[in-house]
C-alpha positions as CSV (number, residue, x, y, z in Angstrom):
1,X,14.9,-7.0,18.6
2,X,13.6,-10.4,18.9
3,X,9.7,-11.1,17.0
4,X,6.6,-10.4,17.8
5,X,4.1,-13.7,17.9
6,X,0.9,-13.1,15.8
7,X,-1.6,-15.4,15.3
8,X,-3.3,-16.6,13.8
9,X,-1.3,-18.4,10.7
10,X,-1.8,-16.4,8.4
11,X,-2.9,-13.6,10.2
12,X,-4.8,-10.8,8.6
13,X,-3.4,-9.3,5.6
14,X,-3.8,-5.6,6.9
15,X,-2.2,-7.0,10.0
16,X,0.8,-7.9,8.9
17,X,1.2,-5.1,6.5
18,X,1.0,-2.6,9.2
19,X,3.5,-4.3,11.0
20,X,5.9,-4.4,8.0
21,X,5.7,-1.5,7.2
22,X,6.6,-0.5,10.8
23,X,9.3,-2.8,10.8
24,X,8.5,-4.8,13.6
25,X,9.3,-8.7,13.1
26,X,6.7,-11.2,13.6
27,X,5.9,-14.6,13.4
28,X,2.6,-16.3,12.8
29,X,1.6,-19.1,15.0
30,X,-1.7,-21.1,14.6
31,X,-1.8,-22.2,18.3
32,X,-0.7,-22.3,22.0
33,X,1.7,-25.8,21.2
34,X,3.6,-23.8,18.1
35,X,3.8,-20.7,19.9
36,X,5.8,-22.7,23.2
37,X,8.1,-24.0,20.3
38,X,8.9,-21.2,18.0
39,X,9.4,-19.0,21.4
40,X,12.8,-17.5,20.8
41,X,15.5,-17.8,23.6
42,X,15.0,-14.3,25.0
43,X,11.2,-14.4,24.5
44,X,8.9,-13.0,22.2
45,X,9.1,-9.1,22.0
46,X,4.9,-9.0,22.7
47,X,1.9,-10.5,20.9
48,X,-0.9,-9.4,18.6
49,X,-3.9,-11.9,19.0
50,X,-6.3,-11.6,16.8
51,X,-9.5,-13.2,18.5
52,X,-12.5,-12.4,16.0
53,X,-11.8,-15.2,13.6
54,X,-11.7,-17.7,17.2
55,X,-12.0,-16.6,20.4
56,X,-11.2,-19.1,22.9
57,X,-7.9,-20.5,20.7
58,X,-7.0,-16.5,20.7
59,X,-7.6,-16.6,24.5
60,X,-5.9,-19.8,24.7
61,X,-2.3,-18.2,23.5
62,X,-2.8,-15.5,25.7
63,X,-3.4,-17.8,28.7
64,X,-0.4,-19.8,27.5
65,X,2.2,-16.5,27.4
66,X,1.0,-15.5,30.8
67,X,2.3,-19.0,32.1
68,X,5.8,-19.4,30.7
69,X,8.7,-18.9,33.0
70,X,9.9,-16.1,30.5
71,X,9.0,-12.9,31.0
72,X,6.1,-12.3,30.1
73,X,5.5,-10.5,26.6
74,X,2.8,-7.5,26.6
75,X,-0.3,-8.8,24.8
76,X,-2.3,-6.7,22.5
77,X,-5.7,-8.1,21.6
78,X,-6.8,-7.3,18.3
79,X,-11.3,-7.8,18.8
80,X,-14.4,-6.7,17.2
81,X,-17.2,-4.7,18.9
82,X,-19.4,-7.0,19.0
83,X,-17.4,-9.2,21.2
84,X,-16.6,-6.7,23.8
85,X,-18.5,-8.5,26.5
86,X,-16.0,-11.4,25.9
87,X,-14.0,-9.5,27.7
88,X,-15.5,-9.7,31.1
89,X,-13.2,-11.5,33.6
90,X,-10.2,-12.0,31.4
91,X,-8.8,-8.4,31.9
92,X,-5.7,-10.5,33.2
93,X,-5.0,-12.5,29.7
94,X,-4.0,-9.0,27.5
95,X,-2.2,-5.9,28.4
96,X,-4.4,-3.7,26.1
97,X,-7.0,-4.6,23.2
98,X,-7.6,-2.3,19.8
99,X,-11.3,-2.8,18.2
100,X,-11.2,-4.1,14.7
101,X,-11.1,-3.2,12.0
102,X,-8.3,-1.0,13.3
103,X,-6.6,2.0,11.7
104,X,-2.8,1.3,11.0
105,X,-2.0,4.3,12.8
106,X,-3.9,3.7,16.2
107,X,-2.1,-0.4,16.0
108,X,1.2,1.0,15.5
109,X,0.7,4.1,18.5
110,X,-0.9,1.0,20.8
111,X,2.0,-1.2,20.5
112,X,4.6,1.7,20.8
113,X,2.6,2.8,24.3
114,X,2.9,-1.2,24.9
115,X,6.4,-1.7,24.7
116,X,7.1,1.5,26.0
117,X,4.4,0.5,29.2
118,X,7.0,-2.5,29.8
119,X,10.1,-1.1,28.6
120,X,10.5,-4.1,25.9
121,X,12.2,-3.0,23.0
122,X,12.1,-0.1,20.8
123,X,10.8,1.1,17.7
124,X,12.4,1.1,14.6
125,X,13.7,4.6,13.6
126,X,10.8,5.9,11.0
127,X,10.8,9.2,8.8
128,X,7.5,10.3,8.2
129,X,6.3,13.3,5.9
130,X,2.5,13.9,5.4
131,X,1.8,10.4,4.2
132,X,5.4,9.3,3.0
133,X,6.9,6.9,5.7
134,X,10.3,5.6,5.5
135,X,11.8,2.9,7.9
136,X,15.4,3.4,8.1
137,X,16.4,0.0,9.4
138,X,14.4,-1.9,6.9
139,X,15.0,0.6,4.2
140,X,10.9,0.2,3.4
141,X,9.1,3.2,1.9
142,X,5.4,3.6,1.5
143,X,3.5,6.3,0.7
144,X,-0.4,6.4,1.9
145,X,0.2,2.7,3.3
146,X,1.3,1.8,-0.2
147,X,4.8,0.3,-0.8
148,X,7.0,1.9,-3.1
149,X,9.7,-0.2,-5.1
150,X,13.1,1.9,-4.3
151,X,16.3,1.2,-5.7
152,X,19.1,1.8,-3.3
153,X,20.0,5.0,-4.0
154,X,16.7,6.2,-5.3
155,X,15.9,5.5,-1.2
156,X,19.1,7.2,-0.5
157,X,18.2,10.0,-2.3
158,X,14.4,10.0,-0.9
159,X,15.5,9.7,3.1
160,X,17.7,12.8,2.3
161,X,14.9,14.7,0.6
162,X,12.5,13.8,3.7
163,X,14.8,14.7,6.3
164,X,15.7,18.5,5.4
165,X,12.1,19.5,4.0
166,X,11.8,22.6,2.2
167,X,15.7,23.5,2.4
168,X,17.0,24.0,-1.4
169,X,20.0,21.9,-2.3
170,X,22.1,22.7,-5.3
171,X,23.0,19.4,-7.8
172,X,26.9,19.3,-6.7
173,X,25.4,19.4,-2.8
174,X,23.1,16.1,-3.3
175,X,25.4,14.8,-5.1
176,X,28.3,15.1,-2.2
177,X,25.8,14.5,0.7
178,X,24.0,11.5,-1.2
179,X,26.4,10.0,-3.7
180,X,29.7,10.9,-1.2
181,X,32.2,12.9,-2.0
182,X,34.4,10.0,-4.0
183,X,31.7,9.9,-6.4
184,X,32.5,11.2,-9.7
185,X,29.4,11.4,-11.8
186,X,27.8,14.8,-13.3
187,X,25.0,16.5,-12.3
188,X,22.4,14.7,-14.6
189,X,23.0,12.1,-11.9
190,X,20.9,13.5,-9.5
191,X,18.0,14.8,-12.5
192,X,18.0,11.3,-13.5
193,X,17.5,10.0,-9.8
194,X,14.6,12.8,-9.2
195,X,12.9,12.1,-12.4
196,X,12.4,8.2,-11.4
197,X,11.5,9.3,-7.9
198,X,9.0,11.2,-9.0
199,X,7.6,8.6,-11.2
200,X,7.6,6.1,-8.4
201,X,5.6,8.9,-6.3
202,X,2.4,8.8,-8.8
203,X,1.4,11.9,-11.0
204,X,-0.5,13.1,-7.6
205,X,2.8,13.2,-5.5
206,X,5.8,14.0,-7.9
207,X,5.1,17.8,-6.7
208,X,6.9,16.6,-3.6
209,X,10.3,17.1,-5.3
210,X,10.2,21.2,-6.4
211,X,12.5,21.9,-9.1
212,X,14.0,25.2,-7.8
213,X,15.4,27.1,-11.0
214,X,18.6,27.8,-11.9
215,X,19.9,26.5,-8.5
216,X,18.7,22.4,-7.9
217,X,15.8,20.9,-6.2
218,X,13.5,21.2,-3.2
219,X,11.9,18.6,-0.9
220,X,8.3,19.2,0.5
221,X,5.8,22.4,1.0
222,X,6.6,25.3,3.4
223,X,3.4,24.7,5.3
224,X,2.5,20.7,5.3
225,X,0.5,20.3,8.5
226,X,2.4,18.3,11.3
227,X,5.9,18.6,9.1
228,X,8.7,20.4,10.5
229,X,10.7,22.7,8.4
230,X,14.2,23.7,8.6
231,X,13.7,26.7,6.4
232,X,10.4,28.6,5.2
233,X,12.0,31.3,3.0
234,X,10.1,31.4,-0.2
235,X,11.7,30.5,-3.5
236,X,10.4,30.2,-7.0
237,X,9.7,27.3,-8.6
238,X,10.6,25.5,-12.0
């Protein structure tokens, strides 16, 4: 998936964590002159211009993609309310605009409409459990819009967790379906891996990862809003 042009250089810091953490490249450009160089050979994927900073120079990069010879990448114009009425005769320079400050959420559903308006691209392959979101191309995890620092397998074991909520899985089934089945460490492997997880989650989320007695562990609650569950039978917990 070739980048997404942003500007400006440095764009905003909420900007560029949201996309990030929704694994879209990008690359920053501070005008129309860098943005013709740094084009890549199949065109930019779209553009986020952020015009409440400067106006006309973010208007000026949007003028400038809608005149290369490329094909013309979807434009989403980041601008504040107050400079609504800027907007007056230049309908033609953006595909859709988002009022700032913007909620991550209502960026990331504007630019998937976008590309999906003008079939460029696709979006990266996300996991998301109430407010646990895990990229799976970029291996990122954040939780509340808040990073968290995975180790390989503690991600491993995480993206396994999040995709069968609320099933129980015994110690020797994690450890085949996460570790593989030439893996020849013990159990504790997987209570070790759990208990650092639920360190990285924060004393408010480490409730996330049930300890089912007597049999192993348990990803989730039976009834989170918007989740889907593979199984709802009721067991007791640890």
């Amino acid at each position: 998936m070739e980048p997404l042009l942003v500007f400006p250089d440095p764009p905003p810091p909420l900007l560029a964590q949201t996309l990030d953490l929704a694994g879209h490249p990008w690359k920053a450009v501070s005008n129309a002159a860098v943005a013709a160089q740094s084009e890549p050979t199949d065109g930019w994927a779209g553009a986020v211009v952020c015009a409440e900073d400067d106006t006309e120079a973010a208007f000026g990069i949007c003028r400038s993609l809608r005149k290369r010879d490329a094909t013309v990448a979807p434009t989403l114009l980041l601008i504040s309310g107050a400079q609504l009425g800027e907007l007056e005769l230049r309908e033609d320079l953006f595909d859709d605009f988002c009022l700032s400050p913007f909620h991550p959420k209502e960026l990331e559903a504007r630019l998937r409409h976008l590309f999906w308006r003008n079939g460029k691209g696709t979006r990266p392959e996300i996991v998301e459990y109430g407010n646990l979101v895990l990229n799976l191309e970029t291996y990122q995890a954040a939780l509340g819009r808040k990073p968290l620092d995975l180790t390989y397998m503690e991600y491993e074991l995480l993206k396994f967790f999040a995709t069968h909520p609320v099933k129980v899985f015994t110690r020797a089934q994690l450890l085949s379906r996460v570790w593989g089945y030439e893996y020849y460490g013990g159990a504790r492997t997987v209570d070790v891996h759990v208990r650092r997880l639920r360190a990285k989650l924060g004393e408010e989320h480490a409730n996330l990862i049930q300890t089912v007695r007597s049999v192993g562990y348990r990803f989730g609650q039976a009834r989170l809003p918007g989740s889907r569950s593979e199984s709802t039978e009721p067991v007791d917990d640890a």
